[in-house]
N, C-alpha and C positions, 0 to 999 in steps of 0.2 A: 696471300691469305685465302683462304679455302672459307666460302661461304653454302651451306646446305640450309635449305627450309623444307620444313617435312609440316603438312597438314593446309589447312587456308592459305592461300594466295598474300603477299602482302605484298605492296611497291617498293620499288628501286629505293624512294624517298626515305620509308617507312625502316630498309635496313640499314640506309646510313646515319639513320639514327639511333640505331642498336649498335652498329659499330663503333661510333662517334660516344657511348656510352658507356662501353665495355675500356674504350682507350683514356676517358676521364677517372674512371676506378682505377685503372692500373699506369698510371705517366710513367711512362718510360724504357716500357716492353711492350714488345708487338706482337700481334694475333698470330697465331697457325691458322686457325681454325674456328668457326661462330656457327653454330647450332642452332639457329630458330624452331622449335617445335609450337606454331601457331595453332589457337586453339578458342576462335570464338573471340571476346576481348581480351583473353589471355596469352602470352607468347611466353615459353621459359625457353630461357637461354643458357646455353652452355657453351663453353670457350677454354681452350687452350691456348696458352701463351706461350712464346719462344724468350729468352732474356729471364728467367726464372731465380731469384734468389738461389745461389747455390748454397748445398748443403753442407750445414757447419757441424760439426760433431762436438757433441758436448757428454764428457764425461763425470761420473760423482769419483773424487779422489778424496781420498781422506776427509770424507764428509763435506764438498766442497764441489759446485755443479762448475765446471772450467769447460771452455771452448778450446783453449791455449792455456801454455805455463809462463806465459810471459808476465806477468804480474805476480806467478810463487815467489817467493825468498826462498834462498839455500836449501835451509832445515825441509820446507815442503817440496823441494826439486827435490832432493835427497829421498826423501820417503818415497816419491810415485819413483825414481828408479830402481829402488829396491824392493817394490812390489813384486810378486809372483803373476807372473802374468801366464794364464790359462788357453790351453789349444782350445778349438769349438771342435768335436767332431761329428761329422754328416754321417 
């Protein structure tokens, strides 16, 4: 974990409770990175995490927002394969 503090001074004590803080919002994925911008009795924080929810795709099919087809019937498998499905060009 990469810890940077940019502005006032704050103690050792003072971060690991901004760390200890940032890891009770988020159980279960670990810091990269912890940002202290100190500022008077102010401190914002910014943090990246490593273990990040990955990303699920979710499409509108036949009026119908799906992640997966595993829940369609037939009749709706049948329809999204028969879709026209479109190039993107760059």
């Amino acid at each position: 974990m990469v810890i940077n503090t940019k502005g006032e001074a704050i103690s050792q004590e003072e971060i690991d409770e901004y760390v200890n803080y940032v890891r009770e919002k988020n159980p279960g994925k670990e810091i990269a990175e912890l940002n202290l911008n100190v500022n008077g009795d102010y401190v914002d924080l910014n943090y990246t995490l490593l273990n990040d929810v990955p990303f699920e795709r979710i499409r509108r099919i036949t009026g119908y927002l799906v992640g997966t087809l595993d829940r369609f019937n037939d009749g709706k498998r049948a329809e999204e394969k028969d879709r026209v499905k479109h190039d993107v060009l760059l």
